[in-house]
N, C-alpha and C positions, 0 to 999 in steps of 0.2 A: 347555423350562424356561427362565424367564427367567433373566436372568445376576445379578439379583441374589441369585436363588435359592443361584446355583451359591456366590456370594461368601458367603452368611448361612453355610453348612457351610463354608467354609472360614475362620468364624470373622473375617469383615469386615464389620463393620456397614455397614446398606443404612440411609442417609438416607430418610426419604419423606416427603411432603412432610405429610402429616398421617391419623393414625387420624379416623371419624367423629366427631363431636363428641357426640354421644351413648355414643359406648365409652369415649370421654376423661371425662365426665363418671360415667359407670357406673362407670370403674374408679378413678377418684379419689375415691370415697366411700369414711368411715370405716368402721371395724372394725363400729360398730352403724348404724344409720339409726335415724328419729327414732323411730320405735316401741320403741325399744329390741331389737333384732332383729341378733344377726350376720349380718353381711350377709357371703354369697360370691358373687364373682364368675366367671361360669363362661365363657372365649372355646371358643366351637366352629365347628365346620366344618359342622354337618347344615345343608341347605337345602330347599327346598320341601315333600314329604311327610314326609321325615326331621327335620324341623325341628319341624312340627305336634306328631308324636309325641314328641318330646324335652320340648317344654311342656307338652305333657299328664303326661307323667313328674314333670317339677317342681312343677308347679303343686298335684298329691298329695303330692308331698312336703313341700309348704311348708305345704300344711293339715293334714298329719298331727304338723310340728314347728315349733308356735306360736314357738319363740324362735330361730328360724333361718329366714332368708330366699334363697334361690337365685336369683339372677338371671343367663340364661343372656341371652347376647350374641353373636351370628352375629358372624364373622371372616373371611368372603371362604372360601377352598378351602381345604386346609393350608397348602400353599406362602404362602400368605399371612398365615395366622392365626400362622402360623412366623415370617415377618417381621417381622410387630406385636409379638409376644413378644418378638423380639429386641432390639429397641427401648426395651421399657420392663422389661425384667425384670431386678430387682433394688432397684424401685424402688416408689416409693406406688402410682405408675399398672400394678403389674401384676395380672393376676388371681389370683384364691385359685385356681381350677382352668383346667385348660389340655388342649387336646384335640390331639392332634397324633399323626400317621399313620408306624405302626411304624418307617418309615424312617430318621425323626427320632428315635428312641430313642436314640442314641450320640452325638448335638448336644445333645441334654437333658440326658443325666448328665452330660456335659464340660462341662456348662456354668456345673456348681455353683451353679444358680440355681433348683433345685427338690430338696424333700424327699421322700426314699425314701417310698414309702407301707409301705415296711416295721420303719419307726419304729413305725408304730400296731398294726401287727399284732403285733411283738414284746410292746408296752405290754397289749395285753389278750387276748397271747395266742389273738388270732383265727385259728380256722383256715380256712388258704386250700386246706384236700382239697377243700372244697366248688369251688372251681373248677377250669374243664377245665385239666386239666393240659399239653394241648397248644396252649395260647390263651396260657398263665402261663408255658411256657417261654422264651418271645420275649422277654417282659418283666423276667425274671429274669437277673441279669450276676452273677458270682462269688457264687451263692445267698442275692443277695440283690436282692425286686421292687420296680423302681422305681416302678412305674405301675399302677395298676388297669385291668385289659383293659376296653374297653367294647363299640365295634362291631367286631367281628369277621367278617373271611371269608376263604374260601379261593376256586379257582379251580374249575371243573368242564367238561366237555364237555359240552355242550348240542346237541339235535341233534334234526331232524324227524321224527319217526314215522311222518307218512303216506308222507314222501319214502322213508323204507328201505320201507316195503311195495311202493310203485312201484319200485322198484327191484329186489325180490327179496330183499331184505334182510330179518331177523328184527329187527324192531323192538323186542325184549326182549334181544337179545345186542347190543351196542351194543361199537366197535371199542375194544381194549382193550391193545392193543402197537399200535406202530408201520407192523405190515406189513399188521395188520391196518386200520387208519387209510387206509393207502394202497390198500390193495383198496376197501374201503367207498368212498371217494372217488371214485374211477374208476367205478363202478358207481354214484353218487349224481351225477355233471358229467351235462349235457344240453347240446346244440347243437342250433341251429336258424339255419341260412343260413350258416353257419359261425363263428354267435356264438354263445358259452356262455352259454346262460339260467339256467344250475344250476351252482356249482360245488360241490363234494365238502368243502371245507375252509376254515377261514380263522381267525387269530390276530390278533388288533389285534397291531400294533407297538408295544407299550409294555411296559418293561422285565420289568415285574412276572410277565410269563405266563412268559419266559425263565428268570425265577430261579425260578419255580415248576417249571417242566419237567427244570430242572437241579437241584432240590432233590429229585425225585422217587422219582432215581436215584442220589442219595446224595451228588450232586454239591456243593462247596465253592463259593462264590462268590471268597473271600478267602484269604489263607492264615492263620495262625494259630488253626484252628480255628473261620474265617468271624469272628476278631478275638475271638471270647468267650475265648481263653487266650493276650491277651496284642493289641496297639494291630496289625492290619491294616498289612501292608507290603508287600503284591503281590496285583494281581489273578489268580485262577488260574480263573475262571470259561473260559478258552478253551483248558481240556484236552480227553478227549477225551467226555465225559459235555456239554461246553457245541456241541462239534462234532455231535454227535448230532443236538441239537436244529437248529441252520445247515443242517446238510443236510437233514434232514427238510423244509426250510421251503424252499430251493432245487432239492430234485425234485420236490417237489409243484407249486411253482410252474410246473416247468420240462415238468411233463406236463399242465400245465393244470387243473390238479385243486385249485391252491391260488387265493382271490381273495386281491386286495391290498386288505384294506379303509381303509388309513390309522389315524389315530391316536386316531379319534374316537368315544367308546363309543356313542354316537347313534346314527352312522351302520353300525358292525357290529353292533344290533341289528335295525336299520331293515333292514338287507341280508336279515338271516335269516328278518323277518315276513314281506320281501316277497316267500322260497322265491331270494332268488341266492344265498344260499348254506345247505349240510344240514345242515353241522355246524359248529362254533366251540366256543371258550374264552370264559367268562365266570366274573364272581363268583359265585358261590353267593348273596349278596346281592339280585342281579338275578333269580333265578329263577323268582319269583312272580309279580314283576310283567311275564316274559316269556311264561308259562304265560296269565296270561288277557289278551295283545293278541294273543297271536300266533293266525291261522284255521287250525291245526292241532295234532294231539295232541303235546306238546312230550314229550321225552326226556331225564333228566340222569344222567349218568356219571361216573365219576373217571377223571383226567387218565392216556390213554396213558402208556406205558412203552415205553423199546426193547425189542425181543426181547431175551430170555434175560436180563433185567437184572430183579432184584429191587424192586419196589415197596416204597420208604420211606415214602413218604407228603407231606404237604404244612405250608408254611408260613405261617404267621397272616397276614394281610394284613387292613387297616382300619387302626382307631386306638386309645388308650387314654387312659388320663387322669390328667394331672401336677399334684403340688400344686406352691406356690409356696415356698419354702426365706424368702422373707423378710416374712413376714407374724406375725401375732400368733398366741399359741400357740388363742388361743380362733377363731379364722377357723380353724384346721387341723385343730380337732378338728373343728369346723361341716362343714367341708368331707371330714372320714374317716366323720363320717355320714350325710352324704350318697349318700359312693361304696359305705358297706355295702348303705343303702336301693336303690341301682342293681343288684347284684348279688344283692337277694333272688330265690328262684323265683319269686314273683310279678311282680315287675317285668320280669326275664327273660323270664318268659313270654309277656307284653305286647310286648315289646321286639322278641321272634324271629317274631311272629305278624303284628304289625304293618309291621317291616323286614324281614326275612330273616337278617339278620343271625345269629349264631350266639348260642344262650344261653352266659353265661362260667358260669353256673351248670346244670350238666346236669340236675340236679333241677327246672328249671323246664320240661322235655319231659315230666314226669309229670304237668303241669296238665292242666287237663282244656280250656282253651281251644287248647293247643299240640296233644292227643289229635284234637279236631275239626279242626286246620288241617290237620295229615297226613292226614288221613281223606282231605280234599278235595285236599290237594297232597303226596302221597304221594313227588312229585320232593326236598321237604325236609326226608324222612330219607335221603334216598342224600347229600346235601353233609354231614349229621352225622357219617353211616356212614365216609364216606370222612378225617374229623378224629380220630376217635375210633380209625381203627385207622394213624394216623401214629405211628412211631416217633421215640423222643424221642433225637433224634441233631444235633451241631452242624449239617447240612445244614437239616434239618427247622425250627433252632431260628432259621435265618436270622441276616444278615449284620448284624454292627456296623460302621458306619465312618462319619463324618460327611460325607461325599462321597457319600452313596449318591446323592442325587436329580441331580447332575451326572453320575454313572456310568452310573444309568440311559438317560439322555438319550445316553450315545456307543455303549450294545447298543443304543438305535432306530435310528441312522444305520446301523448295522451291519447291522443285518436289514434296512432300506429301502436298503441296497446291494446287499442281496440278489437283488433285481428288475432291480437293473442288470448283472446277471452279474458279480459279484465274488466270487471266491471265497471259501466259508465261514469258511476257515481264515485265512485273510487280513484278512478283515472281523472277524474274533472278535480276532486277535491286535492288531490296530488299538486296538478298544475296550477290550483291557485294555492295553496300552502308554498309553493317554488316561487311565486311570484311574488307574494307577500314578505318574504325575507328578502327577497330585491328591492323591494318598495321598500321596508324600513333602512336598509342597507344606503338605499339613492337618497332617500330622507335625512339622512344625518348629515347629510353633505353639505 
C-alpha cells in the first residue's frame, strides 16, 4: 500500500499532481446539464468486465428516468478513487455518488463530507428488510446506514475435484476444520524429483483472508467491539483466535503442504488452473469466472474453522456507495434513485449473474435468470448459503477504524515473515504493536 494511502486514513491530505481532465471536467458540471437533466456524478472503481456491466446498469436507468442523467466515471482501484475524493470533497468538484471499499467506511463517516443514505430512507419510510441483512450490517454504525451496499463478497475455499478423487479424497466432502484442511493437504502435495508439483494449500497474503479467518471464530479485530461501541484503541487481532490462523499457515508451510503464492490475485489463480496448488481462498466474486477457465471440475466451500470452535460466519468485503453531504438537495434525491433502481431484484439479478457478486437484495435469487445460472453454477449458491447463515455479531459486522488499509499492509509482513521462520506469535504481536501507534496516531486527530 502506498504511503500516501497510509497518510489519506490518517487524515493528511495527499497532494497529486492532477485527477484526469475529463473527471475534473465531469465533476465540475452543474446541478442540471443543458438538457435540463440532474446530473449525478458517480466515481467508481469497477474496471474491465465489471465496468461494461455497471454501464449497462446506467445506461437503463437513464432511459427509464428521462430527467436524471448518471454519469458513471472510473477512478483507478479504491485506494485511489479514495485519494481523489479526498482531494475534492466538500467542494464543486466532488461527486454526487462515491464508491468506496468497506474498509473505508470509518474515513467516510469521520469525514463529515458525505450524507447518511439513512436521511432518505427515514423521509419515505423505505424499507431496507428487503436487504440482506448480513451485507447492511457492515454499513450500519449506532443503527444508523451510511452507505448503500453494492458489490459485495465474502471469502470461500475453492478447491479441485479431479485433484481430491486422485487423491482419494470424496470430492463432495470438502475440508471443513482445520485438521481436516491439513490431512486433505498432505494427501493433495505431489513430488516428483524432489519438487513439489501439487501443493495441498495456499492463502494469498493480503490482509483481508486473516480478518476473515479471524472473523469466523468470532474473533475481534479491534477492541471496542471491533470500534462499533466506541473510536478503536487497541489492536486485539493477535490473541489466541488471530494465533490460530499464524500457526496454521506456519505448519503447513513448514510440512510442505502450504505454497507461498505472494500478494497477487492473478498469480494464485493462475497457480490453481495450472493444478500447483488444490486448494485456496478466494472471493466468492471470482468464482465463476474460475469455474469456466479452469480444465477441471472446480469445488466451493465455506471457510475452515479450528476444531471444536463454532462457526460464526463471515464478513461483507467489496464496496458500497456514499452520497455527497455537500451538494444540492435535488442531486440527492437524483442520486437516492438511483441507488433504489440498483438495489431492485431485477437489477440485482442482473448484477449477481453477470459479477458474482452477491444480490444486497435476496429476492433477486427468485428471478428466473439467477434460477438458470445456479442450474449451470450450482458453486453460487454454497457462497449465498454460507452469508446467509452468518451470524449477526461485532466480529462478523467487521472492524471500524480509519487505519484499516495501513494495518492491513503490517498482517502481510507478518504472515510473509512467516516463510522466514518467525514466529507466529511474534509476527502477530509485531503487526498489532504497528497498528496500535497508528491508532493512537489517527486518534489525536
Amino acid at each position: 500500500m502506498k504511503k500516501g494511502i497510509f497518510a489519506l486514513f490518517l487524515f493528511i491530505f495527499v497532494t497529486l499532481t492532477a485527477c484526469s481532465s475529463e473527471s475534473n471536467e465531469a465533476a465540475a458540471t452543474p446541478s442540471e446539464n443543458k438538457d435540463g437533466k440532474t446530473e449525478v456524478i458517480f466515481w467508481h472503481a469497477m474496471s474491465g468486465d465489471l465496468e461494461t456491466v455497471l454501464k449497462e446498469i446506467v445506461d437503463e436507468f437513464n432511459q427509464s428516468h428521462p430527467s436524471i442523467e448518471v454519469k458513471p466515471i472510473f477512478q483507478g482501484t479504491y485506494e485511489e478513487a479514495l485519494t481523489k475524493f479526498n482531494t475534492v470533497a466538500g467542494t464543486k468538484d466532488a461527486p454526487t455518488i462515491m464508491q468506496t471499499f468497506e474498509v473505508g467506511t470509518k474515513y467516510m463517516i469521520d469525514s463529515g463530507k458525505i450524507q447518511p443514505v439513512q436521511k432518505f430512507i427515514d423521509e419515505e419510510n423505505y424499507d431496507t428488510s428487503q436487504w440482506e441483512k448480513n451485507i447492511v450490517n457492515y454499513y450500519t454504525v449506532d443503527g444508523k446506514i451510511y452507505s448503500m451496499p453494492f458489490n459485495s463478497s465474502t471469502p470461500v475455499l475453492i478447491y479441485n475435484k479431479d485433484a481430491f478423487k486422485d487423491a482419494g479424497l470424496d470430492p463432495e466432502k470438502p475440508p471443513m476444520t482445520y485438521s481436516e484442511l491439513k490431512e486433505a493437504a498432505k494427501k493433495l502435495t505431489k513430488k516428483q524429483g524432489g519438487q513439489t508439483t501439487q501443493y495441498g494449500f495456499s492463502i494469498l497474503n493480503y490482509g483481508w483472508f486473516f480478518e476473515e479467518m479471524l472473523a469466523v471464530q468470532g474473533g475481534l479485530y479491534v477492541n471496542n467491539e471491533n470500534g462499533r461501541n466506541g473510536n478503536a484503541t487497541k489492536a486485539v487481532f493477535n490473541g489466541e483466535e488471530g494465533l490460530r490462523v499464524f500457526r496454521l499457515i506456519r505448519d503447513m508451510y513448514k510440512e510442505g503442504t502450504f505454497y507461498n503464492v505472494g500478494q497477487n490475485w492473478d498469480d494464485m489463480r493462475a497457480a490453481f488452473q495450472s493444478k500447483k496448488i488444490a486448494m485456496y481462498l478466494d472471493s466468492s466474486a471470482g468464482v465463476k469466472t474460475i469455474i469456466d477457465n479452469a480444465p477441471f471440475e472446480v469445488g466451493v466451500s465455506y471457510l475452515p474453522v479450528p476444531d471444536h470452535v463454532e462457526r460464526q460466519g463471515v464478513i461483507i468485503g467489496g464496496a458500497s456507495l456514499w452520497m455527497a453531504k455537500d451538494i444540492s438537495e435535488q442531486q440527492q434525491k437524483a442520486a437516492w434513485e438511483f441507488m433504489k433502481y440498483l438495489a431492485t431484484p431485477e437489477v440485482q439479478a442482473k448484477w449477481h449473474v453477470k459479477t458474482g457478486y452477491f444480490a444486497i437484495n435476496p429476492a433477486a435469487y427468485d428471478e428466473e435468470i439467477v434460477k438458470a445460472e445456479w442450474e449451470k453454477y450450482p458453486q453460487l449458491k454454497v457462497t449465498v448459503e454460507q452469508l446467509k447463515q452468518t451470524k449477526p455479531i461485532p466480529a462478523t459486522q467487521g472492524a471500524l477504524i480509519t487505519v484499516f488499509p495501513e494495518s492491513r499492509q503490517k498482517v502481510v509482513k507478518a504472515m510473509e515473515s512467516l516463510y522466514q521462520g518467525v514466529d507466529p506469535e511474534e509476527a502477530l504481536d509485531r503487526a498489532a504493536e504497528e497498528t496500535n501507534r497508528a491508532l493512537e496516531t489517527a486518534n489525536k486527530k
